[in-house]
C-alpha positions in Angstrom: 0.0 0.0 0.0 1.4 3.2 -0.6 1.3 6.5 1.3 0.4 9.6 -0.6 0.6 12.1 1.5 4.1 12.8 2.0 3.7 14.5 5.7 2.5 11.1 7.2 4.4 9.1 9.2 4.8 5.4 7.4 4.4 3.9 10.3 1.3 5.4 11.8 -2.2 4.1 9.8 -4.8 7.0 9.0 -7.5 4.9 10.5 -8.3 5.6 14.0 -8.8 2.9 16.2 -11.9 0.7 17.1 -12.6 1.6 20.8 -14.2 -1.3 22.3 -18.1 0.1 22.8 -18.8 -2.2 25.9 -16.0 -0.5 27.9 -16.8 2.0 30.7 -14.8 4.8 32.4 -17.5 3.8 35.2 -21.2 4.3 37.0 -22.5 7.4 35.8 -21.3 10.7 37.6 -18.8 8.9 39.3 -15.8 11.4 38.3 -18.8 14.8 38.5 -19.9 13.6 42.0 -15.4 12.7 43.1 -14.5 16.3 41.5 -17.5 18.0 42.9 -17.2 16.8 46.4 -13.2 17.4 46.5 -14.2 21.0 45.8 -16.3 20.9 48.3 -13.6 19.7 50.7 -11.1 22.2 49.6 -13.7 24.9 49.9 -14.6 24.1 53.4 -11.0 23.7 54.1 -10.2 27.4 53.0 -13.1 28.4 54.7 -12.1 26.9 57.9 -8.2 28.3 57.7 -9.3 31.6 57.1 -12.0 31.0 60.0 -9.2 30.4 62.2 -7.7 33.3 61.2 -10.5 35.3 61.8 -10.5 34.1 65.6 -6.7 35.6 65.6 -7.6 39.3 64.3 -8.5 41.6 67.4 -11.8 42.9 67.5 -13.6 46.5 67.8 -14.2 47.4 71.5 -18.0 47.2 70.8 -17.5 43.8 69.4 -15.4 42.2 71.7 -17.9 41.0 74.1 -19.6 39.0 71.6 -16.4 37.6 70.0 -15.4 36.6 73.7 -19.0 35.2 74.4 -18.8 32.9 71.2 -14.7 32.1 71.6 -14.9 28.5 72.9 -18.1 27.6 70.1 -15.7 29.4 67.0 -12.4 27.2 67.9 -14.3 24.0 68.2 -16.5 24.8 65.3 -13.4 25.9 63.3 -11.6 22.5 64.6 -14.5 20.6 63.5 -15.0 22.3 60.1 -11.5 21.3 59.0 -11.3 17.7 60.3 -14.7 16.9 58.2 -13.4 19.1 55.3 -10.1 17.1 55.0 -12.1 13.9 55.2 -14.2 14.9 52.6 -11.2 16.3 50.7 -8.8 13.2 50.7 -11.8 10.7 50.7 -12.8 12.5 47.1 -9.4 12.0 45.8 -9.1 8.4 46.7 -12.7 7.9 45.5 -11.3 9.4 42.1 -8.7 7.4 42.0 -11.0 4.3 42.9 -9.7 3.2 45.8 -11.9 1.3 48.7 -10.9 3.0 51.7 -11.7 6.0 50.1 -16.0 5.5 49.9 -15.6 5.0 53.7 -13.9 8.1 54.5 -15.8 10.0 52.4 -19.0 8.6 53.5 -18.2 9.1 57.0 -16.5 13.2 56.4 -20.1 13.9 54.3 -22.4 12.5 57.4 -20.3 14.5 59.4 -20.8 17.4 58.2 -24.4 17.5 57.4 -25.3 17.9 61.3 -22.3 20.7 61.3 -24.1 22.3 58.7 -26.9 22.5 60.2 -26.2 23.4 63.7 -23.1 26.0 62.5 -26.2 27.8 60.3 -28.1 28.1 63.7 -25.6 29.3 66.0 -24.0 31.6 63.1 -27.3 33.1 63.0 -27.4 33.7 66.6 -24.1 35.2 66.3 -25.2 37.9 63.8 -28.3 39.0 65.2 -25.6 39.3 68.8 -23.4 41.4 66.2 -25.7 43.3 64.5 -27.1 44.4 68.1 -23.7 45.3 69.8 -23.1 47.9 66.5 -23.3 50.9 67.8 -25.8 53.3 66.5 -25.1 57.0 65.3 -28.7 58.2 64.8 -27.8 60.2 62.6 -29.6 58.7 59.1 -32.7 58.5 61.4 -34.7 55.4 60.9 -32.6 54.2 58.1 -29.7 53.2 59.7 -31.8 50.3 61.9 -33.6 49.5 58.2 -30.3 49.0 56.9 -28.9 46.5 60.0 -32.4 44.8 59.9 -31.9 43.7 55.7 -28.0 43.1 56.8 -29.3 40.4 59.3 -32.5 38.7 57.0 -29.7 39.4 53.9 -27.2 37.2 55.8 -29.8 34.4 57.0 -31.2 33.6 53.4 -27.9 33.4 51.5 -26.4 31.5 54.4 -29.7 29.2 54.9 -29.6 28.9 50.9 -25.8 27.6 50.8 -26.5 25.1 54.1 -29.4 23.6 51.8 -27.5 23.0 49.1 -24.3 21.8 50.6 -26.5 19.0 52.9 -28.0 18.5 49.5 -24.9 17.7 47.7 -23.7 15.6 50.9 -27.1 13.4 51.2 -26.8 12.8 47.1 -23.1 11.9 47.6 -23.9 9.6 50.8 -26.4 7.8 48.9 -24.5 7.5 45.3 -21.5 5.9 47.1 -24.1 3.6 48.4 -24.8 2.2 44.7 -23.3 -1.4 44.0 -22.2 -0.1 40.7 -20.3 2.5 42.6 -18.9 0.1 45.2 -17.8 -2.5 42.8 -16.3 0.5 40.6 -13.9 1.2 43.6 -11.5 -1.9 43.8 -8.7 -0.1 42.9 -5.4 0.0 45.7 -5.4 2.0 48.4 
């Protein structure tokens, strides 16, 4: 046979090859749900380092008694935050990469967190309404200064109670997706 196209390699054929049709990279979503939940593991890990951080940085006069008040709650929730957030994070990546111990430890970092979701958006919530009330207030813009604090506080509780919804979302639909048998068997890789 001879080559007419004088750029071609000789040794390479022009037809692609047949990809075997019954192969499969896997269940379905198993690499969207592994990425998906590793970014949620690295966000909640940034979240919680700069949390910590936050505890570090001194705090107005007027402020201080609520920061003291909600110290001990802050450190433990910060603690907490990252322990379930590296879980999450390096039970992803081993999911990813298949291996069994990794549906375990993610399974266990998403349960965890769903109950810190949920109780952190309840005590966060407490802690802003203490905030917002220990502002203090000029009087100056009349009654618009206390309209302004009161959509601060509702503004905060929505987007916060919105991103708690979907994050126990996401962790409830990765729980019960690593649950499949498809998924289980699909993860046999080493550990």
């Amino acid at each position: 046979m001879s080559n007419d196209n004088p750029y071609s390699s000789p040794t390479r054929s022009a037809v692609p090859p047949v990809l075997n049709p019954g192969a499969s990279a896997g269940p379905p979503w198993f690499s969207a749900v592994a990425i998906l939940m590793i970014v949620m593991g690295a966000l909640g890990l940034i979240s919680s380092l700069f949390g910590g951080l936050g505890l570090l940085t001194p705090q107005p006069p007027e402020l201080a008694e609520v920061a003291a008040r909600w110290f001990t709650f802050s450190v433990i929730e910060t603690v907490y935050h990252l322990a379930v957030s590296l879980a999450i994070l390096i039970g992803a990546v081993l999911v990813l990469r298949r291996a069994t111990s990794g549906l375990g430890l993610l399974s266990v970092g998403s349960a965890l967190a769903i109950p810190y979701q949920i109780i952190s958006l309840i005590l966060s919530v407490m802690v802003i309404d203490e905030t917002l009330k220990a502002v203090p207030r000029t009087g100056a813009a009349g009654g618009a200064e206390e309209a302004i604090l009161t959509a601060t506080f509702w503004m905060s509780v929505i987007t916060y109670s919105i991103w708690s919804i979907m994050v126990v979302a996401m962790l409830v639909i990765a729980i019960l997706y690593l649950k499949r048998p498809d998924v289980r068997a699909h993860c046999k890789g080493p550990d």
